[in-house]
C-alpha positions, 0 to 999 in steps of 0.5 A: 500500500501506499502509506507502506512507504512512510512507514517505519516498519512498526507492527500494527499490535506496537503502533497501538501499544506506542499510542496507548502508552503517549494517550496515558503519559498524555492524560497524566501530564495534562493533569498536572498541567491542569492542577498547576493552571487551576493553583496559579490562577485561582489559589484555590484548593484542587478538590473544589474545582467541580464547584467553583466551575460554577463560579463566573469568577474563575471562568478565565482559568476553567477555560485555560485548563479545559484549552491545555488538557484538550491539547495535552491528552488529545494532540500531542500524542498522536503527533509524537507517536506519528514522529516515532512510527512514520517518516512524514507525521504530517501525510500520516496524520492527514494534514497533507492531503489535497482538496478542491471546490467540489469536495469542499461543496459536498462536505458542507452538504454533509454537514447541513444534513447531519443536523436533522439526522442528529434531531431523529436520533435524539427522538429514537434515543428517547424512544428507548425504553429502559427501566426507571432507576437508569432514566432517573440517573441519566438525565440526573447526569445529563442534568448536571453536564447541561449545568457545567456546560452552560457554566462554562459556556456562559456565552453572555458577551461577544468577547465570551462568544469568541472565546466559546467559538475558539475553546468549544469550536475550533479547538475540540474540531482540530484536537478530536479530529487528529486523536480520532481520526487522524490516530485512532481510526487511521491506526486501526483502518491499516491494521484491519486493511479497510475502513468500517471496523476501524470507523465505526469502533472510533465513533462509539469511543469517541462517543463514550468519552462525552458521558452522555447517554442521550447524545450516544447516538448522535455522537456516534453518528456524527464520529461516523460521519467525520470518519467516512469524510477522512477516509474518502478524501484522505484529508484531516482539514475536510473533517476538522472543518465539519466537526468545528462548524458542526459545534461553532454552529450551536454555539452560535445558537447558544449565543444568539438565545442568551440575550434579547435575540431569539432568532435561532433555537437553543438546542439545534440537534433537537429542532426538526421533524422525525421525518426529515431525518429519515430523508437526511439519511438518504441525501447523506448516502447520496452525498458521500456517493459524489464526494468518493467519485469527486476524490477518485476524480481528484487523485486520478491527476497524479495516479492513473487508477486506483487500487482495485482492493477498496481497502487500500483506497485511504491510503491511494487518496493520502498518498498522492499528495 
């Protein structure tokens, strides 16, 4: 396969090893970093950090920390285990890939219809039946992840707009992104030589880690969708741009309902029929179609055709750059 040609020879069983080992060092060292921020600019004590999050007056050091652990735990792994395992990080993490105007087009149909789709799984999510004691503890949870994170969005000023469009948009979009997809998924897609096990393990991860029983669904939809569009195109930016509009959009919502405007709802994942989510379903089908086509297009300028084991297509589209 192409990508064979940036390896450093590590078996698929020590990549993943070598990846586990940075995540730990990763989540270790982003708390300490974490503690230090919250200790320098708060004085507080650790233990009250689940309360003080509440408190408008240590909101600059909560968003600190949130930017330095997400970076720590998420970022910096992948780029050091891509270092230790690939010659170029860059074409293996998927930041050196091509794009043109017609699969960013695609993209971005991509993403206006995942938003009803998000809105069906939601009210299938809720249609499940489950026993009381686990209904009343779960929206208990999400009860308290809504009050967290509306202390932490607390979106009340434009210039706080701008930090939660930078720290909850932009940041979450280019970090996740290179975790997920970028290692995760790309690590387990050349293991197993083909994409779905890899796709659609990473989106339940990449789900679970949310903790939230009512968004399961939704995330792991959306982590499916963001790993069809790295793997189609072989380009990291396509998904990093969908996965920040994706979160920039709602808070935007966010925004625009927290003062006098009352343009957009609160909850966008939550405002459409049932029924078109089922039809979004369909126009997503349809829009990957194109978006495979337009990339088999796009890379056809630099190799004249394919391989024709579809599981070594990511790996044809990422290295022709």
């Amino acid at each position: 396969m192409t990508a064979d040609r940036n390896s450093r020879n590590f078996s698929f069983p020590s990549q993943l090893g070598i990846f586990l080992a940075l995540l730990g060092a990763g989540v270790i060292i982003g708390a300490l970093v974490s503690a230090g921020i919250w200790s320098a600019l708060t004085g507080r004590p650790l233990l009250s950090i689940q309360s003080d999050m509440m408190n408008p007056k240590y909101y600059n050091a909560i968003m600190l920390m949130q930017a330095a652990d997400t970076i720590i735990m998420f970022f910096l792994p992948v780029y050091f285990f891509a270092l230790i395992c690939y010659k170029n990080p860059s074409q293996f993490i998927g930041f050196k890939t091509s794009i043109n105007y017609k699969q960013l087009f695609w993209v971005l149909i991509i993403l206006v219809f995942t938003f009803p789709l998000s809105s069906t799984l939601a009210d299938l999510t809720n249609m499940i039946p489950i026993p009381k004691n686990l209904e009343l503890k779960f929206k208990a949870m999400e009860s308290d992840r809504e009050a967290q994170e509306a202390a932490l969005i607390n979106i009340n000023t434009f210039s706080k707009y701008i930090i939660s469009l930078l720290l909850i948009g932009v940041l979450p979009g280019l970090v996740e992104e290179v975790f997920f997809r970028g290692g995760l998924q790309n690590i387990l897609m050349r293991w197993f030589k083909g994409p779905w096990f890899a796709i659609i393990l990473t989106s339940v991860i990449f789900s679970i880690i949310h903790l939230s029983y009512y968004g399961f669904f939704v995330r792991a939809a959306l982590g499916a969708i963001l790993g069809l569009i790295f793997y189609y195109t072989g380009s990291l930016w396509l998904s990093i741009l969908v996965h920040f509009l994706y979160n920039g959009i709602q808070v935007t919502g966010l925004y625009l309902t927290s003062g006098s405007i009352k343009k957009v709802p609160k909850d966008i994942e939550q405002s459409f029929p049932l029924w078109l989510g089922l039809a979004a379903l369909f126009i997503l089908v349809f829009a990957f179609k194109k978006l495979k086509e337009i990339s088999i297009a796009q890379q056809q300028k630099f190799v004249y055709e394919p391989p024709k084991d579809p599981n070594d297509f990511h790996d044809w589209i990422a290295g022709q750059s």
